[in-house]
mmCIF file of the N, C-alpha and C atoms, coordinates in Angstrom:
data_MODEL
# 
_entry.id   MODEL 
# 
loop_
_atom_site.group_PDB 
_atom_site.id 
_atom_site.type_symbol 
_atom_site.label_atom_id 
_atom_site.label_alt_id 
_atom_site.label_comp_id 
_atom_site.label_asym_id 
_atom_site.label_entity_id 
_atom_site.label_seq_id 
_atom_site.pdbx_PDB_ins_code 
_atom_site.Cartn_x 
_atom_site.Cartn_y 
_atom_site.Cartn_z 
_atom_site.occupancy 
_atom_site.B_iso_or_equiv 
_atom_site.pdbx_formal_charge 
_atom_site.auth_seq_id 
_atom_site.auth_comp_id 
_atom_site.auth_asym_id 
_atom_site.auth_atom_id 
_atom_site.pdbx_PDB_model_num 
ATOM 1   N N  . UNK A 1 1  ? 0.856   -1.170 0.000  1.00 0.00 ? 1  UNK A N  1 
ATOM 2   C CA . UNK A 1 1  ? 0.000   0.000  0.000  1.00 0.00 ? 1  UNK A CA 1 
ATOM 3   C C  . UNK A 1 1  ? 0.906   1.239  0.000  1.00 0.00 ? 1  UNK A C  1 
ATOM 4   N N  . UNK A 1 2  ? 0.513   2.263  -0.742 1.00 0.00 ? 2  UNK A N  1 
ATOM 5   C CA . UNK A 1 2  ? 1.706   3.438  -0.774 1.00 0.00 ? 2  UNK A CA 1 
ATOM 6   C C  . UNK A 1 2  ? 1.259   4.155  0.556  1.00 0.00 ? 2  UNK A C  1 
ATOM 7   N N  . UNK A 1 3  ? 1.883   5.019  0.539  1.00 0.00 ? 3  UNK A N  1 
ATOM 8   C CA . UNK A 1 3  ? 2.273   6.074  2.169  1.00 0.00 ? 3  UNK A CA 1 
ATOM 9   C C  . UNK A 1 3  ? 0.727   6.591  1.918  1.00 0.00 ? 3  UNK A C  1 
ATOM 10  N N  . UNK A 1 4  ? 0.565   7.238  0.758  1.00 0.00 ? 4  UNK A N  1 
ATOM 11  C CA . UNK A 1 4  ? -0.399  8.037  0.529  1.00 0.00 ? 4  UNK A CA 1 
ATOM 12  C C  . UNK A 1 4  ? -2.229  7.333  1.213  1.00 0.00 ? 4  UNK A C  1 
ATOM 13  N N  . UNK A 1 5  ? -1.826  6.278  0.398  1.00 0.00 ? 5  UNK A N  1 
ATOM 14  C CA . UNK A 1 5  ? -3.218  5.425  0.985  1.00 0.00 ? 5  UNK A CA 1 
ATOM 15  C C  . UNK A 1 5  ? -3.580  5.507  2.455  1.00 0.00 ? 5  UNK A C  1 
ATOM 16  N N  . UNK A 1 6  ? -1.997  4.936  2.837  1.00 0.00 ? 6  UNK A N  1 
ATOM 17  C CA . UNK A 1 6  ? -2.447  4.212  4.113  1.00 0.00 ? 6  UNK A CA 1 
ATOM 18  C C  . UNK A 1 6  ? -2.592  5.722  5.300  1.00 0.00 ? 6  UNK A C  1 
ATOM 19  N N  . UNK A 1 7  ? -2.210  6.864  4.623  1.00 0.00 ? 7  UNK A N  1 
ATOM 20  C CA . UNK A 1 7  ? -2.826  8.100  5.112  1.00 0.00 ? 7  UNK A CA 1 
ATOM 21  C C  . UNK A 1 7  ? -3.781  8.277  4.860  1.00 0.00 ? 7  UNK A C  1 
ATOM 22  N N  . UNK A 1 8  ? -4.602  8.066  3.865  1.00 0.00 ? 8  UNK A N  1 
ATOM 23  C CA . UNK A 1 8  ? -6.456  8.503  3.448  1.00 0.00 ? 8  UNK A CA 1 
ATOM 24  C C  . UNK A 1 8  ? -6.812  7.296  4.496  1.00 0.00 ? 8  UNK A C  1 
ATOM 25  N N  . UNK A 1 9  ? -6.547  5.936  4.451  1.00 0.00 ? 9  UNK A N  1 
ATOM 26  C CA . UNK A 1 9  ? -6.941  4.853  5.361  1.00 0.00 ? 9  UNK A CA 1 
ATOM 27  C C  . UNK A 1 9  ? -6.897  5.367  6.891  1.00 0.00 ? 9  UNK A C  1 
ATOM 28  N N  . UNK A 1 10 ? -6.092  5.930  7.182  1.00 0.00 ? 10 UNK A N  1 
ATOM 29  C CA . UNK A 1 10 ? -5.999  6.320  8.840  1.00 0.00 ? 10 UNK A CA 1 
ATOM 30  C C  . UNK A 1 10 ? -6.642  7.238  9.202  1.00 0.00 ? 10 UNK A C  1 
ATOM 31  N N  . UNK A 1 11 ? -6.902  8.022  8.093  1.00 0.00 ? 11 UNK A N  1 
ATOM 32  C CA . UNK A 1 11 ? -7.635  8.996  8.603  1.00 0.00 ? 11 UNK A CA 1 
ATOM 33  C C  . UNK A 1 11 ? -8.988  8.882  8.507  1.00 0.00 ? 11 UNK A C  1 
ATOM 34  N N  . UNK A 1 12 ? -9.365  7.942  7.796  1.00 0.00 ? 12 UNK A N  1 
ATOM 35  C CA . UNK A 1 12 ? -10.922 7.314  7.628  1.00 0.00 ? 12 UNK A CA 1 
ATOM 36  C C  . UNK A 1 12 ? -10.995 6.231  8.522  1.00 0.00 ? 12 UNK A C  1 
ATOM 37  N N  . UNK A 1 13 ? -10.195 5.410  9.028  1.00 0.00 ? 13 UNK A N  1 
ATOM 38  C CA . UNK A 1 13 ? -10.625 5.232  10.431 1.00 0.00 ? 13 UNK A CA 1 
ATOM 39  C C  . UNK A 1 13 ? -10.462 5.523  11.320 1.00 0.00 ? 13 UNK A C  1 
ATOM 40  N N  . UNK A 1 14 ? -9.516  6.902  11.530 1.00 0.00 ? 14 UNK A N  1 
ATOM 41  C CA . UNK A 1 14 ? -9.911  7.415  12.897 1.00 0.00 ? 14 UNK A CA 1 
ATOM 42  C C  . UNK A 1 14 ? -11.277 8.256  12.764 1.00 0.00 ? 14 UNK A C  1 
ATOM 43  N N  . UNK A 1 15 ? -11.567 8.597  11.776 1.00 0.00 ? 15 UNK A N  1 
ATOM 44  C CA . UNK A 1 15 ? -13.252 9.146  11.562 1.00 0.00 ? 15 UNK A CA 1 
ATOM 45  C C  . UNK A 1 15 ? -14.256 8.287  12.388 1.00 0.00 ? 15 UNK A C  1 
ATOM 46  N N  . UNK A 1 16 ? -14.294 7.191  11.766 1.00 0.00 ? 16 UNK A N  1 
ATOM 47  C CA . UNK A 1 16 ? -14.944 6.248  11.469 1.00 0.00 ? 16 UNK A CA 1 
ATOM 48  C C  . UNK A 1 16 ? -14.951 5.645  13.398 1.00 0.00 ? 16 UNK A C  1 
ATOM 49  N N  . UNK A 1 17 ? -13.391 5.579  14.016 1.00 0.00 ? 17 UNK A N  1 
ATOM 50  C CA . UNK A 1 17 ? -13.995 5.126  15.225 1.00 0.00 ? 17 UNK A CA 1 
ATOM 51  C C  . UNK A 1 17 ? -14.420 6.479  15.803 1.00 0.00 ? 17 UNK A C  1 
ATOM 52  N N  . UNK A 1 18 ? -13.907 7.748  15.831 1.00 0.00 ? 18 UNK A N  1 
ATOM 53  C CA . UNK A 1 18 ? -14.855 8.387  16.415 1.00 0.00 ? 18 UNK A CA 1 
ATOM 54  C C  . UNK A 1 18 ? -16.139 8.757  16.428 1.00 0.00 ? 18 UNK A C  1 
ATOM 55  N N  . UNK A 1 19 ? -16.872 7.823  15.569 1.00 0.00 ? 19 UNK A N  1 
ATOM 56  C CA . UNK A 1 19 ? -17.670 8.130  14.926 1.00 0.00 ? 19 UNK A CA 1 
ATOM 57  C C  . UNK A 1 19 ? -18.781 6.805  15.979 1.00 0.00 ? 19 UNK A C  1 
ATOM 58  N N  . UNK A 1 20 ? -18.244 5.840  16.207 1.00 0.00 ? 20 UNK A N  1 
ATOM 59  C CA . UNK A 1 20 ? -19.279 4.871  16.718 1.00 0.00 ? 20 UNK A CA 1 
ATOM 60  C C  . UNK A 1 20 ? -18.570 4.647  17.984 1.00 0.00 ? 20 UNK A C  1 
ATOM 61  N N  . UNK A 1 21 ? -17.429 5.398  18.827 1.00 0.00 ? 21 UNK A N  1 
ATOM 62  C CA . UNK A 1 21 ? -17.953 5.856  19.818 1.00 0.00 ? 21 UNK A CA 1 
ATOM 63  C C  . UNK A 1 21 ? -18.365 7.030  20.610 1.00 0.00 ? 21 UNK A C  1 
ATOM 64  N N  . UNK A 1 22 ? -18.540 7.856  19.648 1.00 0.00 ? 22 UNK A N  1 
ATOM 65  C CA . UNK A 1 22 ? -19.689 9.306  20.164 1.00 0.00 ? 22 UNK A CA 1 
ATOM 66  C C  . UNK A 1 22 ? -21.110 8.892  19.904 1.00 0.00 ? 22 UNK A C  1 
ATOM 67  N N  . UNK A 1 23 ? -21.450 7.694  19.331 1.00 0.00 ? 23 UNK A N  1 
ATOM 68  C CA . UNK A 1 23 ? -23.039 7.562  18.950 1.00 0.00 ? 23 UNK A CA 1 
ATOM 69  C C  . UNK A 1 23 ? -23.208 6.959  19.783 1.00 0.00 ? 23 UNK A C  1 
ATOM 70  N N  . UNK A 1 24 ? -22.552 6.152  21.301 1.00 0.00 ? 24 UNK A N  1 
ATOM 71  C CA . UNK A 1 24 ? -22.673 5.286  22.227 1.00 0.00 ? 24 UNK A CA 1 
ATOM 72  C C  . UNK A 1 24 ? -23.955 5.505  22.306 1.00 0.00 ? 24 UNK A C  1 
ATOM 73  N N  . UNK A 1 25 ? -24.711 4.781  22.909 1.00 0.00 ? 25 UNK A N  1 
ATOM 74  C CA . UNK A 1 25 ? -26.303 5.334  23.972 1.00 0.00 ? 25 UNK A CA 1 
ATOM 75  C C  . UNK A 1 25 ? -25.498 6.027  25.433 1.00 0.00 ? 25 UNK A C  1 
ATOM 76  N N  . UNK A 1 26 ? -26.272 6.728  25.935 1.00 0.00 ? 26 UNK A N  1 
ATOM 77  C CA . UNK A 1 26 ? -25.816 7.624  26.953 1.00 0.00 ? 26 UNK A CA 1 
ATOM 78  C C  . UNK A 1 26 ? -26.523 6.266  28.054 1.00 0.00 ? 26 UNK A C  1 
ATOM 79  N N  . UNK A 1 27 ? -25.410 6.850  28.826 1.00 0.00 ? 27 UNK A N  1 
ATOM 80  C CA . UNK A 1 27 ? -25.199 5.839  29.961 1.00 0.00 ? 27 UNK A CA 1 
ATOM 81  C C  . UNK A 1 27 ? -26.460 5.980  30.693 1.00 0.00 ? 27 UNK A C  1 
ATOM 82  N N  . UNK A 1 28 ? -27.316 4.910  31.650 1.00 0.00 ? 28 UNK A N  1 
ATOM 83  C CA . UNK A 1 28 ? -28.164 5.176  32.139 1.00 0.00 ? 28 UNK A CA 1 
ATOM 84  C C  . UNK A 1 28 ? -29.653 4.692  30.969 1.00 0.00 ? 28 UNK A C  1 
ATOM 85  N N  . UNK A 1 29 ? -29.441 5.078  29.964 1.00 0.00 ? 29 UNK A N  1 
ATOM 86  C CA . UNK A 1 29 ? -30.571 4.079  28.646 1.00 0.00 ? 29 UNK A CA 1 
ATOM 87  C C  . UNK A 1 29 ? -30.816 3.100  28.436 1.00 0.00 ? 29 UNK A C  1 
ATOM 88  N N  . UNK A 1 30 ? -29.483 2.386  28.389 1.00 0.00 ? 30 UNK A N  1 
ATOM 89  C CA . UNK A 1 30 ? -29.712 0.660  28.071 1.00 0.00 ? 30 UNK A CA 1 
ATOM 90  C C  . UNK A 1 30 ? -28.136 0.202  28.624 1.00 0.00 ? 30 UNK A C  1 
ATOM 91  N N  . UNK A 1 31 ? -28.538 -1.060 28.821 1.00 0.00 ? 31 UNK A N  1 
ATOM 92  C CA . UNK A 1 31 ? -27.133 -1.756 29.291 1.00 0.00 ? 31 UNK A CA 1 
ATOM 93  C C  . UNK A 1 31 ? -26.086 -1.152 29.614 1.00 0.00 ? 31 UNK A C  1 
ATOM 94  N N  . UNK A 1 32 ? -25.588 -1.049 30.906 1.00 0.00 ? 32 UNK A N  1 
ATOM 95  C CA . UNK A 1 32 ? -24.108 -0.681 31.194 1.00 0.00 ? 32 UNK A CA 1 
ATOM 96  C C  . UNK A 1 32 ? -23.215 -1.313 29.797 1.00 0.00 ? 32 UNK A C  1 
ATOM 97  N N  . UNK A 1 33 ? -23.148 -2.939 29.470 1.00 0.00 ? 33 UNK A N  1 
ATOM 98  C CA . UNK A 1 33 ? -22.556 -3.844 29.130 1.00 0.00 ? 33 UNK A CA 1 
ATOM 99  C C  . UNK A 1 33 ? -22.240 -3.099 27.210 1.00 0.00 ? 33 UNK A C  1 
ATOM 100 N N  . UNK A 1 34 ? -23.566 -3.106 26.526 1.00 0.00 ? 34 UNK A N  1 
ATOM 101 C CA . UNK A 1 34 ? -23.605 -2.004 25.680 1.00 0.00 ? 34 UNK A CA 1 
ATOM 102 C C  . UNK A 1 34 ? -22.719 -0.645 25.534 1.00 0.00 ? 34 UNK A C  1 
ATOM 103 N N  . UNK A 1 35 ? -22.980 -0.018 26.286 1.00 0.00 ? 35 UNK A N  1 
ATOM 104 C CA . UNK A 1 35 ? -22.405 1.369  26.002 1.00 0.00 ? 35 UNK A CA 1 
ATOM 105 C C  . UNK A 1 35 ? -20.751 0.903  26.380 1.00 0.00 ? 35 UNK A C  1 
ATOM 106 N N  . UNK A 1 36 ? -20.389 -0.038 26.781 1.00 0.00 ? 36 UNK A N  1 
ATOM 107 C CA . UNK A 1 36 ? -18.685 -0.205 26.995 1.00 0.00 ? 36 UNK A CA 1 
ATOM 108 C C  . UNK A 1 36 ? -18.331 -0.946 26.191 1.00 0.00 ? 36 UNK A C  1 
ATOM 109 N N  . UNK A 1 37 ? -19.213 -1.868 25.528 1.00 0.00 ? 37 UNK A N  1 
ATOM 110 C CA . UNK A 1 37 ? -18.442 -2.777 24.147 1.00 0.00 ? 37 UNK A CA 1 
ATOM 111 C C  . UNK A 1 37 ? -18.310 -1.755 22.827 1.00 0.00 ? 37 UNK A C  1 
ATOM 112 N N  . UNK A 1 38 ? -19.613 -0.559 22.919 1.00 0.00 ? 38 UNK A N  1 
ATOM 113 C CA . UNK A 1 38 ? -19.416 -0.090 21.374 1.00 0.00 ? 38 UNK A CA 1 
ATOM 114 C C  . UNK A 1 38 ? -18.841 1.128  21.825 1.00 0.00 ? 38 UNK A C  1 
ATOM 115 N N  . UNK A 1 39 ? -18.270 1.859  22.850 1.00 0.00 ? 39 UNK A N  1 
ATOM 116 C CA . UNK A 1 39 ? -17.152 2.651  23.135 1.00 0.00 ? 39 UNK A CA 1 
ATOM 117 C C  . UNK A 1 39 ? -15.681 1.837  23.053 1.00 0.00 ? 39 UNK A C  1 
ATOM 118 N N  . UNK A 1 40 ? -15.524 0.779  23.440 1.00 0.00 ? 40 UNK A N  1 
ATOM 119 C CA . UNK A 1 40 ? -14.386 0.040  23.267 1.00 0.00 ? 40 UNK A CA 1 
ATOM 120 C C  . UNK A 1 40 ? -14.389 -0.088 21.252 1.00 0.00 ? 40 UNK A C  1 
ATOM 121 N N  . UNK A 1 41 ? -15.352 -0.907 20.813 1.00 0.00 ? 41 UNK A N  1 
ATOM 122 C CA . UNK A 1 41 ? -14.670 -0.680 19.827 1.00 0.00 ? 41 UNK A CA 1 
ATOM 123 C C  . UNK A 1 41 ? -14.569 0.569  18.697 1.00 0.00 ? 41 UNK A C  1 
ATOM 124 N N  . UNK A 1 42 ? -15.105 1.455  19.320 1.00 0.00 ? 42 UNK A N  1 
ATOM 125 C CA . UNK A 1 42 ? -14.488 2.602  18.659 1.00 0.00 ? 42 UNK A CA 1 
ATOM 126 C C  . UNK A 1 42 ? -13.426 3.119  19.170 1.00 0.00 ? 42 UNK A C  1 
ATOM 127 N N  . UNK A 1 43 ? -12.535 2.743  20.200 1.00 0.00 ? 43 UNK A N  1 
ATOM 128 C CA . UNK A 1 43 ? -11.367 3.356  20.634 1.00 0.00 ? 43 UNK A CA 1 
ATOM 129 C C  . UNK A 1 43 ? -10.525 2.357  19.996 1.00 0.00 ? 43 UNK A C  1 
ATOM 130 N N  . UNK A 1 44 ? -10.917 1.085  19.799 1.00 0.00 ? 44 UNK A N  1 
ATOM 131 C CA . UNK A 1 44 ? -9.997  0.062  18.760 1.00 0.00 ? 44 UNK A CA 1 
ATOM 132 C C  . UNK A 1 44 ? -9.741  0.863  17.529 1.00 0.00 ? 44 UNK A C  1 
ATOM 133 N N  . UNK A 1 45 ? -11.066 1.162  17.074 1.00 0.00 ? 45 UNK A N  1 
ATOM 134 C CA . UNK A 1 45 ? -10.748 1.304  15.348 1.00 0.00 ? 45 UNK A CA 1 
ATOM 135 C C  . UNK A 1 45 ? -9.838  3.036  15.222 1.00 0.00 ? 45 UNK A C  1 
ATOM 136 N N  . UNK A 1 46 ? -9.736  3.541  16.390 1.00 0.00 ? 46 UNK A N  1 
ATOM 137 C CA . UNK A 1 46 ? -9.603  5.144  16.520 1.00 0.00 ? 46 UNK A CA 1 
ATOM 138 C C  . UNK A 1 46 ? -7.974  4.608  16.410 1.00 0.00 ? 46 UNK A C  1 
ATOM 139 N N  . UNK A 1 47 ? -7.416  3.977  17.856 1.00 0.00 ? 47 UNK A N  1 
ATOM 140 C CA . UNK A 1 47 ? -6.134  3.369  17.540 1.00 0.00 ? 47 UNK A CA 1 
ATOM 141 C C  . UNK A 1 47 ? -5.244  2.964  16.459 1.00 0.00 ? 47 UNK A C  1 
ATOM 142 N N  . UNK A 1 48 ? -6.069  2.019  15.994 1.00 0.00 ? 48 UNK A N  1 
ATOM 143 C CA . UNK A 1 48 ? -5.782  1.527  14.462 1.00 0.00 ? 48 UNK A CA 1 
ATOM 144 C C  . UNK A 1 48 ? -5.725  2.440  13.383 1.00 0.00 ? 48 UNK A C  1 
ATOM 145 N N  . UNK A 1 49 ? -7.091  3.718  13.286 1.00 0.00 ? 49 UNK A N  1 
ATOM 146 C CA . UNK A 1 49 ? -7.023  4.595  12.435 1.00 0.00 ? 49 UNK A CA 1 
ATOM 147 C C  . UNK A 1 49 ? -5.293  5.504  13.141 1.00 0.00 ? 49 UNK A C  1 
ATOM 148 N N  . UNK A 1 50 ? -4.959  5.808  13.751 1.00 0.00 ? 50 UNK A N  1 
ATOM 149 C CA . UNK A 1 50 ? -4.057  6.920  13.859 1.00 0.00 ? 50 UNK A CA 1 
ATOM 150 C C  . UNK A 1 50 ? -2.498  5.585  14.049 1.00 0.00 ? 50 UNK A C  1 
ATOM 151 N N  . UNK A 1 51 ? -2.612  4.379  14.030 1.00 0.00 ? 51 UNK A N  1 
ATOM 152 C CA . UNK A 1 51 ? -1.233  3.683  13.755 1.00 0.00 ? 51 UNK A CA 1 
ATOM 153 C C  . UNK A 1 51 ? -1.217  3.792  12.433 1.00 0.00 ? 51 UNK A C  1 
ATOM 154 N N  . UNK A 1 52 ? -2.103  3.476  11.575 1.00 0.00 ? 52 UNK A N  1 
ATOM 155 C CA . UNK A 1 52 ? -2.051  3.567  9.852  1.00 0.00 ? 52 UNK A CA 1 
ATOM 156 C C  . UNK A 1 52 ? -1.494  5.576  9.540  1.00 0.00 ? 52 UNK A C  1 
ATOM 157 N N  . UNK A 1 53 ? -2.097  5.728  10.385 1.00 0.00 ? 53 UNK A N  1 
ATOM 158 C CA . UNK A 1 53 ? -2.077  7.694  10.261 1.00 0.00 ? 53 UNK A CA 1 
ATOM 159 C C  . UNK A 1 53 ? -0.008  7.767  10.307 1.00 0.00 ? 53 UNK A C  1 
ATOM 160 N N  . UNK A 1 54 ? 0.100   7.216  11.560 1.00 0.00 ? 54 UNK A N  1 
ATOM 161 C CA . UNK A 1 54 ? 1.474   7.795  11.806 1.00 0.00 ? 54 UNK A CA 1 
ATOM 162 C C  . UNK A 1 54 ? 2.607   7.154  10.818 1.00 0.00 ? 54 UNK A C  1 
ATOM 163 N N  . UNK A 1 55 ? 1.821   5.464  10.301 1.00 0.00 ? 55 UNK A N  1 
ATOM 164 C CA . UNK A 1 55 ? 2.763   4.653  9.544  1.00 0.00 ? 55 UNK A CA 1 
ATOM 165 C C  . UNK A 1 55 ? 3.062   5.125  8.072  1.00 0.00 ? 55 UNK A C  1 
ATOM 166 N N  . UNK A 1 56 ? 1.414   5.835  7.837  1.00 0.00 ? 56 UNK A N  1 
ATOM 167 C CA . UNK A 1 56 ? 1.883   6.615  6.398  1.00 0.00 ? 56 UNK A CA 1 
ATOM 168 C C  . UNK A 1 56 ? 2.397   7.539  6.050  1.00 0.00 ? 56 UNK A C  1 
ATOM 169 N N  . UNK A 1 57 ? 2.537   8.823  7.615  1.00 0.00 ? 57 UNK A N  1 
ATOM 170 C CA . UNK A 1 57 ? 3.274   9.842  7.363  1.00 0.00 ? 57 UNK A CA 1 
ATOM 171 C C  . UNK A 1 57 ? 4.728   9.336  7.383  1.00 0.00 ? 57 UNK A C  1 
ATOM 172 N N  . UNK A 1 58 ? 5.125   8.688  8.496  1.00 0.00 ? 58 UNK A N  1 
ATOM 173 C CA . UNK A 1 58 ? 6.123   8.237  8.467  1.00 0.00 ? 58 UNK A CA 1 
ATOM 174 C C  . UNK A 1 58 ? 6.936   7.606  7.132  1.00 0.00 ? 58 UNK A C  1 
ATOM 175 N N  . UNK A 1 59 ? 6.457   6.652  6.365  1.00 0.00 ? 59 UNK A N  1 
ATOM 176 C CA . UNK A 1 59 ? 6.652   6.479  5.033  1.00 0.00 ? 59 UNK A CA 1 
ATOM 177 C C  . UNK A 1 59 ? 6.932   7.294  3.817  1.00 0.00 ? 59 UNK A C  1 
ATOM 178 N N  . UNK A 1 60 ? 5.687   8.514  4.256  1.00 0.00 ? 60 UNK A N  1 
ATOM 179 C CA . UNK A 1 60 ? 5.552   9.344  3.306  1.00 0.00 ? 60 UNK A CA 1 
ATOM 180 C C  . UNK A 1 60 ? 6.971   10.027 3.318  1.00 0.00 ? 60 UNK A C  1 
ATOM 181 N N  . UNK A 1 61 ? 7.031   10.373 4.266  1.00 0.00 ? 61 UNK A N  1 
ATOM 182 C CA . UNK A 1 61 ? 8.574   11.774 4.861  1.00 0.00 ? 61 UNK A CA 1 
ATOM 183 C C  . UNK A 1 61 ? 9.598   10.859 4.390  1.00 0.00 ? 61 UNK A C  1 
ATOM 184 N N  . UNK A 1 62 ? 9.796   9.661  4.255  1.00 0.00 ? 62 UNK A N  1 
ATOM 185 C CA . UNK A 1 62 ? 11.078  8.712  4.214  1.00 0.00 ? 62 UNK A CA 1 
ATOM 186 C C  . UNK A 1 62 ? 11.018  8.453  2.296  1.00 0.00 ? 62 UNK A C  1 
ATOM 187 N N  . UNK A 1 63 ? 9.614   8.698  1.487  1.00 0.00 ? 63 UNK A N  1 
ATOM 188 C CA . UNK A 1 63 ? 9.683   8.894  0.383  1.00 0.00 ? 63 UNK A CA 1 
ATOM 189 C C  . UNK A 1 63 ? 9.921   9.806  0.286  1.00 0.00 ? 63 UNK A C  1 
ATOM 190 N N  . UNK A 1 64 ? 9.928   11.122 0.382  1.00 0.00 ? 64 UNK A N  1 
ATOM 191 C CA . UNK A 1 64 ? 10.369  11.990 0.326  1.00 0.00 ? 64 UNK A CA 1 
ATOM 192 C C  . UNK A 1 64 ? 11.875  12.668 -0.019 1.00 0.00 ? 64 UNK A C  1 
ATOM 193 N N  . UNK A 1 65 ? 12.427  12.404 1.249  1.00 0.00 ? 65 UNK A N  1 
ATOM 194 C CA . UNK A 1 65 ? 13.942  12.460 1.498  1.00 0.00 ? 65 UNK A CA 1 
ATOM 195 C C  . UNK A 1 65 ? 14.305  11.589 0.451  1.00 0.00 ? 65 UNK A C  1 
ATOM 196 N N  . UNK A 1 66 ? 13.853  10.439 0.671  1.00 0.00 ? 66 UNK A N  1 
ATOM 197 C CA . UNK A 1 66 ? 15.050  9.332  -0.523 1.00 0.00 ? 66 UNK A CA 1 
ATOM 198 C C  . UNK A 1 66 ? 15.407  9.713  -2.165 1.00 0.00 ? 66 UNK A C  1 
ATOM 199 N N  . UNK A 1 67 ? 13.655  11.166 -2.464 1.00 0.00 ? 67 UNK A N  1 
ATOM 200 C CA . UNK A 1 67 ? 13.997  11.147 -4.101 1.00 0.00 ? 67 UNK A CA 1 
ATOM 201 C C  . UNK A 1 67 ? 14.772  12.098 -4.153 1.00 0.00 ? 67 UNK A C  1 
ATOM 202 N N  . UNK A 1 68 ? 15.523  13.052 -3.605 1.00 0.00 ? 68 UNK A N  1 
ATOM 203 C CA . UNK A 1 68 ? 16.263  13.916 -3.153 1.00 0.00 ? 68 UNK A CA 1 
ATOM 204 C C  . UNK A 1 68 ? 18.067  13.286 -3.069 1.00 0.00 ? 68 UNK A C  1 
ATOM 205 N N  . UNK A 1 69 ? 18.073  12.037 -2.964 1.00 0.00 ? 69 UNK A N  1 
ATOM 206 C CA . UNK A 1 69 ? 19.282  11.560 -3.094 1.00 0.00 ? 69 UNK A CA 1 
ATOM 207 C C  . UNK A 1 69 ? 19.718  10.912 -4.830 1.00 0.00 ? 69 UNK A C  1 
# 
């Protein structure tokens, strides 16, 4: 995957988990058990979105420099 991608990729899933865990149900509505599985996995996919985030800048900056030599 080029640098570039896996930067549009990170940044669409860190969207994406912040995205399903701000829609949690508010605590006190339904299930304790609920509102901590679909806050957990939006802090998974948030994680994942910003390791792809840092792996493509990182890549990117290292393409960079190298066409310069």
């Amino acid at each position: 995957m080029t640098p570039r991608r896996l930067v549009v990729v990170g940044a669409l899933l860190t969207l994406l988990g912040c995205a399903v865990a701000a829609t949690a149900p508010v605590v006190g509505t339904v299930g304790p058990e609920r509102v901590r599985v679909q806050q957990t996995a939006g802090g998974v996919v948030l994680i994942l979105g910003w390791a792809l985030l840092a792996w493509g800048i990182h890549r990117l900056g290292r393409e960079s420099s190298n066409d310069g030599e």
